[in-house]
C-alpha positions as CSV (number, residue, x, y, z in Angstrom):
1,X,-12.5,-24.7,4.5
2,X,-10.1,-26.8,6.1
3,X,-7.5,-29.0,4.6
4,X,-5.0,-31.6,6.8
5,X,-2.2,-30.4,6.0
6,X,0.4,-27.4,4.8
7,X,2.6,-27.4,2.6
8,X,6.2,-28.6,4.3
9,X,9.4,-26.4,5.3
10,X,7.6,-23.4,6.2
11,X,9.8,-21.5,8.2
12,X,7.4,-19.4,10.4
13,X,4.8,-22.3,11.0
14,X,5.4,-24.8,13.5
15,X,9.2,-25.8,11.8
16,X,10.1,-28.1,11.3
17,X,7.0,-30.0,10.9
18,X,4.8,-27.7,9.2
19,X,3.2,-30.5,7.1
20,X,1.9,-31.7,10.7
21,X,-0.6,-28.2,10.6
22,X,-3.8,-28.4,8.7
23,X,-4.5,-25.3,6.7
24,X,-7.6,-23.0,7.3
25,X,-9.8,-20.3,6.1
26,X,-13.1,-18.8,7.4
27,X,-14.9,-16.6,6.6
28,X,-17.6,-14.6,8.9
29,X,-20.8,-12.5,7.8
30,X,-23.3,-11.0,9.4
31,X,-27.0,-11.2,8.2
32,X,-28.9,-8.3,8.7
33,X,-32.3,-7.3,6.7
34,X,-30.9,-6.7,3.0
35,X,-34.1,-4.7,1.9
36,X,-33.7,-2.5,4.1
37,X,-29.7,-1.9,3.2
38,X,-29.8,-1.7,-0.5
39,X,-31.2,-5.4,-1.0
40,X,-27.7,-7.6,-1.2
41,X,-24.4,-7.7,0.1
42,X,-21.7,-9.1,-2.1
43,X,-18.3,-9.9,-0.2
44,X,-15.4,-8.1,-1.2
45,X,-13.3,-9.6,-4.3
46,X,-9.4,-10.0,-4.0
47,X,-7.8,-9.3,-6.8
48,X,-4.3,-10.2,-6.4
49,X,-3.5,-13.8,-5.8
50,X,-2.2,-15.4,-2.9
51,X,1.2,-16.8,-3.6
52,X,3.9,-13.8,-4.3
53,X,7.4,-14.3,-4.5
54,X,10.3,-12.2,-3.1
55,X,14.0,-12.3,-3.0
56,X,16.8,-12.5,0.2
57,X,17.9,-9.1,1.4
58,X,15.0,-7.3,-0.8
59,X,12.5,-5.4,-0.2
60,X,9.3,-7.7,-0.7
61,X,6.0,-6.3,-1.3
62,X,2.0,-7.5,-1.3
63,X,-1.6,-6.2,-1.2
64,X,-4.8,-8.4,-1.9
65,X,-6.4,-5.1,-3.1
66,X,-9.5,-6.0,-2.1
67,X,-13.1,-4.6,-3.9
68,X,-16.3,-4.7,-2.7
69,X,-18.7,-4.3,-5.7
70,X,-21.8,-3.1,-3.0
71,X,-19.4,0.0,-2.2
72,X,-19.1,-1.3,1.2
73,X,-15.6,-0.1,2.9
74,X,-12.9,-2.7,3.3
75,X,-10.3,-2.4,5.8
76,X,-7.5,-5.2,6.9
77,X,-5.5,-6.7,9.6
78,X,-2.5,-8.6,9.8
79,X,-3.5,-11.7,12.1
80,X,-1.7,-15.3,12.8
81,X,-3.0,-18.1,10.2
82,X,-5.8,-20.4,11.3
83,X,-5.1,-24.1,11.9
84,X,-9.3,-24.8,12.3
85,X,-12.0,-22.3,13.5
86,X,-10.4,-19.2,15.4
87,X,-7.8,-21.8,16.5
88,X,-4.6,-20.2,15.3
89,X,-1.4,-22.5,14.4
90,X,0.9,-23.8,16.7
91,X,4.6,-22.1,17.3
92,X,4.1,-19.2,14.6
93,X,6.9,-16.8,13.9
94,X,6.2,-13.0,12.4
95,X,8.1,-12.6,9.6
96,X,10.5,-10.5,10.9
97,X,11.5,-12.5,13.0
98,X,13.0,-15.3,11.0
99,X,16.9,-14.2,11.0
100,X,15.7,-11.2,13.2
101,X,17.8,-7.7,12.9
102,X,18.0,-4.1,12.0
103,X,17.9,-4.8,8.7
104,X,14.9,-7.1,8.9
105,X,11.4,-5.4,9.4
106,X,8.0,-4.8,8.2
107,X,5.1,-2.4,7.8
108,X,1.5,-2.9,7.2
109,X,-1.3,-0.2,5.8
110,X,-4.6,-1.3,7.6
111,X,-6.5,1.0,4.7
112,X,-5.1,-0.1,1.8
113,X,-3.3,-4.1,2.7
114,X,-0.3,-3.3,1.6
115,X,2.3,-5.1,3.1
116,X,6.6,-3.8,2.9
117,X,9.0,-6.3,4.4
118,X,12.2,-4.9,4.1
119,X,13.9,-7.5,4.4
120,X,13.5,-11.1,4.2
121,X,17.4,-12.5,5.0
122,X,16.5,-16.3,5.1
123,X,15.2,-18.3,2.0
124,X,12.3,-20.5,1.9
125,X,9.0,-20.6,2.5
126,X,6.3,-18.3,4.8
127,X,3.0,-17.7,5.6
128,X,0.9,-15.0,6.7
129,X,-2.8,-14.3,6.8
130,X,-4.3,-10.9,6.3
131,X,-8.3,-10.4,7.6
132,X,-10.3,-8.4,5.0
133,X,-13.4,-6.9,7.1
134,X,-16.1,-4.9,5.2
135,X,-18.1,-2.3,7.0
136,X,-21.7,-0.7,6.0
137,X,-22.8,2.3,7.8
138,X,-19.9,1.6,10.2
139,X,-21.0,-1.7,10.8
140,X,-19.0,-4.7,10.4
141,X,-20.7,-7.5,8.1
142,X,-17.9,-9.8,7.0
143,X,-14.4,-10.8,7.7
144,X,-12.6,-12.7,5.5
145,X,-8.9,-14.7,6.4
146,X,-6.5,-14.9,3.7
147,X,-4.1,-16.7,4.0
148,X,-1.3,-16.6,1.5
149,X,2.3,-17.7,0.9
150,X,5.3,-15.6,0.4
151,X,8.6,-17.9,-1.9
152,X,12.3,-15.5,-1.1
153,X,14.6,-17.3,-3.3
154,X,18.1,-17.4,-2.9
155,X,19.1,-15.2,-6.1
156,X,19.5,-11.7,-5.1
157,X,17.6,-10.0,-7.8
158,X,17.1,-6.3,-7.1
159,X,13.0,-5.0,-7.7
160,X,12.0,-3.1,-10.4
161,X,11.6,0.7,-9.5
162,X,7.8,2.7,-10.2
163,X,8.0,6.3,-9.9
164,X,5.0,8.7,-10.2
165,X,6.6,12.2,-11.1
166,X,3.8,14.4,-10.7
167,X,1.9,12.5,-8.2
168,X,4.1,12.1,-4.9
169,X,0.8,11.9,-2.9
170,X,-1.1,8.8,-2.8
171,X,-4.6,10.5,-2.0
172,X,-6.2,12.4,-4.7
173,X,-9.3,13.8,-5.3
174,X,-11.0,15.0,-8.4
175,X,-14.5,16.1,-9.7
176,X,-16.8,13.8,-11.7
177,X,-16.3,15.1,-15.7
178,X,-12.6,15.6,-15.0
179,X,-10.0,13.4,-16.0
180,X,-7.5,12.0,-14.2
181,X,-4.0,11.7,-15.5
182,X,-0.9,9.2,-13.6
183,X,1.8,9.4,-15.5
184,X,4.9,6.5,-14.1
185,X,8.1,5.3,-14.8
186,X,9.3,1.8,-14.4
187,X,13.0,1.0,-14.2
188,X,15.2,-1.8,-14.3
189,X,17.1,-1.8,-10.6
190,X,19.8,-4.1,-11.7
191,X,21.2,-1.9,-15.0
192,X,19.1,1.3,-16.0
193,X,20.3,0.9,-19.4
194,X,19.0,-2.5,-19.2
195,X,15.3,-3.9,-19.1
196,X,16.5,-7.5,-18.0
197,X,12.8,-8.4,-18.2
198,X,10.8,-5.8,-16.9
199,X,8.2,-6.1,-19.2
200,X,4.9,-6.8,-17.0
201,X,2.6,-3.3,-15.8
202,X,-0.5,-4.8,-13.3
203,X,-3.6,-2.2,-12.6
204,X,-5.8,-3.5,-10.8
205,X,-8.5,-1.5,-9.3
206,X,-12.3,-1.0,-8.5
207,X,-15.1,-1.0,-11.3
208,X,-13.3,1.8,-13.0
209,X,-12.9,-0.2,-16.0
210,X,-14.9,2.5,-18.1
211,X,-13.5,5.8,-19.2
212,X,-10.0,4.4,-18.5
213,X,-7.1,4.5,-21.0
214,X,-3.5,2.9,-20.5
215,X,-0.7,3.9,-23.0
216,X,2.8,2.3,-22.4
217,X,6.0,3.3,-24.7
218,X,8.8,1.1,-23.6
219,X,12.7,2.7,-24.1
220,X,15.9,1.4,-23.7
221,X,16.5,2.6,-19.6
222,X,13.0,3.0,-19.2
223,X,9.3,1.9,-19.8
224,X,6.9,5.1,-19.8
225,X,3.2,5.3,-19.4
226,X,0.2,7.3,-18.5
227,X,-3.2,5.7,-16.7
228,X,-5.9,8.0,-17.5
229,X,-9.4,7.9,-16.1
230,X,-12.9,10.3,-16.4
231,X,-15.0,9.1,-13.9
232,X,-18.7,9.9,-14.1
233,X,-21.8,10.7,-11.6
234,X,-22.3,7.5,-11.0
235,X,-18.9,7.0,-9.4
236,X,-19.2,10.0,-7.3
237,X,-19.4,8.3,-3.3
238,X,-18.1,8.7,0.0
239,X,-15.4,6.5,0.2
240,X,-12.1,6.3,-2.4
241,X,-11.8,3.9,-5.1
242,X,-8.2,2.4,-4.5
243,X,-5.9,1.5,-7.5
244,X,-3.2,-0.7,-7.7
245,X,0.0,-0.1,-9.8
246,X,2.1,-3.6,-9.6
247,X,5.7,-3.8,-12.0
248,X,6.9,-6.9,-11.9
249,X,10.1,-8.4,-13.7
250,X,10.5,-11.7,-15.4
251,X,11.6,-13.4,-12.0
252,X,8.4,-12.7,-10.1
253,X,9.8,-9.7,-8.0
254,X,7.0,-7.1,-7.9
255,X,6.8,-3.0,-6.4
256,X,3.5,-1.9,-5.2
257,X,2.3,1.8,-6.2
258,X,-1.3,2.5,-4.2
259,X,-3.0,5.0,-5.2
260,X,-7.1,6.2,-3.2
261,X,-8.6,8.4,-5.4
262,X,-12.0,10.1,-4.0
263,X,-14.5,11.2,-6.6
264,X,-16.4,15.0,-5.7
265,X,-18.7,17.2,-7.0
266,X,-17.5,20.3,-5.9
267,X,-13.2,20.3,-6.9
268,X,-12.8,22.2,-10.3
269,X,-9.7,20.4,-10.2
270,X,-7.3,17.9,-8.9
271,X,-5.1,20.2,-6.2
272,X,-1.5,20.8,-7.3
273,X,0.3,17.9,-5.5
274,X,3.1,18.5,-2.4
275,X,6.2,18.4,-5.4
276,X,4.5,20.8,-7.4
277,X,4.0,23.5,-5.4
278,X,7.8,23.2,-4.8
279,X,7.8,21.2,-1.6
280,X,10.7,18.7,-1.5
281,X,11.0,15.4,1.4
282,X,14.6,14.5,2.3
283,X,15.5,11.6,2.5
284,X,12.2,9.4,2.0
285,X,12.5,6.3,3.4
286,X,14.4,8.0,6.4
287,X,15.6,6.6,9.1
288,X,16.5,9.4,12.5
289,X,15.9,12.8,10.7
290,X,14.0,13.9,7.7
291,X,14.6,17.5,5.8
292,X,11.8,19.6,4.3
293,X,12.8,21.7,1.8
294,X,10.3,25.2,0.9
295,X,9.3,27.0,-1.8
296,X,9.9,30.6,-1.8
297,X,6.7,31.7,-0.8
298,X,6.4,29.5,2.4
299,X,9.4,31.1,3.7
300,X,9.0,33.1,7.4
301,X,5.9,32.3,8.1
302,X,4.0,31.2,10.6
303,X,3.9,27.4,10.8
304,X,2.8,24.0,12.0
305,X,4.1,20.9,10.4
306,X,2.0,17.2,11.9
307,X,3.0,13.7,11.3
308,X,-0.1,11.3,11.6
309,X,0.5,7.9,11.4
310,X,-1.4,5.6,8.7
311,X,-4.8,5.1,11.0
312,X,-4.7,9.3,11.2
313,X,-3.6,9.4,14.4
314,X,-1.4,12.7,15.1
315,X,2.0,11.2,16.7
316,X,4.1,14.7,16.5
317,X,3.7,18.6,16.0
318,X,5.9,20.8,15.6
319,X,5.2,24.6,15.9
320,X,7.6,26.8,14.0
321,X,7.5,30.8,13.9
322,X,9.1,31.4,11.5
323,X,10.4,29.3,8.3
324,X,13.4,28.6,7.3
325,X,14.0,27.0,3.6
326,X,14.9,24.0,5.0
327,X,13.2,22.9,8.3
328,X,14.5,19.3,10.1
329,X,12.3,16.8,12.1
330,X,13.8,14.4,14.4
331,X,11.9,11.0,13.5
332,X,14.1,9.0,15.9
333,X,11.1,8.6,18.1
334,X,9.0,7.4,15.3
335,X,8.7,3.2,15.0
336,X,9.3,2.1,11.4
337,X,6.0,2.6,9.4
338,X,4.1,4.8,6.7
339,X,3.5,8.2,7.8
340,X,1.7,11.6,6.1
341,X,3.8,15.2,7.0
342,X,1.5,18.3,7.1
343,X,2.7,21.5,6.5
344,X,-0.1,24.1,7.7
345,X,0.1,27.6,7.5
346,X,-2.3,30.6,7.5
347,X,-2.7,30.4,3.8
348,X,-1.2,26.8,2.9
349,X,-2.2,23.1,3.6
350,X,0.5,20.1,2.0
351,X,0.9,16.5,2.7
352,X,2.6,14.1,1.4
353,X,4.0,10.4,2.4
354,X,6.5,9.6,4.7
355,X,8.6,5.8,5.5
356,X,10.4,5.3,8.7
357,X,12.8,2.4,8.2
């Protein structure tokens, strides 16, 4: 689909003339012999739309949270928008580099889309496109281009915060029968004792619809909840159903919680998460060094503690031979990004979520 022309004073395409671009999406598929593959092939849905709005110096967040009712799995790229088939625009500008500095930066997850830019320091308008490719049987069958606007406006209105107390990590697992319990907080940054129009809670996930419960008790500082869901047989598969938690306040600004949950047959339980069994990441997001804290009963031992960066690639290892209570890694090597820390022992295997910035 092509149209003649943008929308005008985009800062990142073509400026100052980024009327003068025409506008472009594709999309590509594959066709292969359906009958023998489960008889159809749906592309994947995207469930969050494609104009989000951020703020100047804060963080801004985005991920199209893409499903794919055939249980196909969907990864994503960040790619330069289109201007007519695989022609990209002319003179475009990442992001990060309109009013480029320390302080202005992004990351992008290629499993779950979601994007951090922390922090847009010009106002106006961008544009970025994001390719959604599904795969069946490790086979690529479709890429889709979105391409999507991002509004930072001049008032510096500080995000909402989402915490997840008892679930630090963002991969969990749990058996078919069981129920599944995410319990969150959502705060007003700009006064704690203050809503200021926090008031909107987002879950968006895939055909999980059944079995699920939401309850939501909103206090004075604070707006409490717990998602519950008990999946069944039928959702048991190789690949994790992704769910989106998405708290936005009454000015648009959003945070991003993503959560992959894979569905077994085998677990008798969801395993005790990296902050209950006492384990404690300091500070996270970091920026040169990072301190993890132990439990008593990790103490001299035996060690290994791996970073892996978010395609599972192992990018540092330290062996240690005996533990401390508090152990330090030197991240300074480490580009800005979303990382998992192991902590491996004879007896004990941890992870838990890491940002560089």
């Amino acid at each position: 689909m092509s149209d003649p022309n943008r929308n005008g004073g985009i800062l990142n395409v073509n400026p100052p003339n980024s009327d003068q671009v025409p506008f472009h999406l594709q999309t590509t598929f594959t066709l292969r012999n359906l009958l023998l593959e489960g008889g159809s092939n749906q592309s994947p849905t995207l469930l969050i739309a494609p104009i989000d709005v951020g703020f100047v110096r804060q963080p801004f967040m985005h991920t199209p949270n893409a499903v794919d009712l055939d249980g196909d799995s969907v990864a994503y790229e960040l790619v330069t928008p289109l201007m007519s088939n695989d022609q990209v625009v002319p003179n475009y500008m990442p992001i990060d580099q309109i009013g480029a500095g320390v302080e202005n930066s992004y990351t992008f997850n290629e499993k779950t889309g979601l994007l951090v830019w922390d922090s847009p320091q010009i106002v106006g308008q961008y544009n970025i496109a994001i390719k959604v490719k599904a795969f069946r049987d490790g086979l690529l069958t479709e890429e889709i281009i979105r391409d999507m606007q991002i509004l930072i406006k001049p008032d510096e209105n500080l995000p909402p915060r989402i915490t997840f107390p008892n679930n630090e990590s963002e991969q969990l697992s749990i058996k078919f029968g069981k129920t599944l319990d995410l319990d969150f907080s959502i705060y007003d940054s700009e006064d704690d004792f203050d809503f200021n129009g926090v008031a909107l809670l987002t879950i968006t996930g895939e055909s999980i619809q059944n079995n699920t419960t939401l309850d939501q008790k909103q206090q004075l500082s604070v707006l409490n909840g717990r998602f519950s869901w008990t999946p069944t047989a039928v959702d048991i598969r190789t690949r994790p159903y992704q769910i989106v938690f998405k708290a936005t306040d009454s000015d648009g600004l959003a945070t991003f919680k993503v959560f992959q949950i894979q569905v077994v047959e085998t677990s008798t339980s969801i395993p005790p998460t990296f902050q209950q069994l006492g384990f404690k990441l300091f500070p996270n997001p970091a920026t040169n060094q990072v301190q993890l804290t132990l439990p008593d009963n990790q103490v001299n031992q035996a060690a290994t503690i791996r970073i892996f960066d978010n395609l599972g690639r192992l990018v540092q290892q330290q062996q240690i031979e005996q533990t401390l209570s508090r152990e330090l890694l030197d991240i300074t090597n480490l580009p800005n990004g979303q990382y998992s820390v192991q902590f491996q022992t004879a007896t004990t295997t941890v992870s838990t979520l890491l940002i560089i910035q």
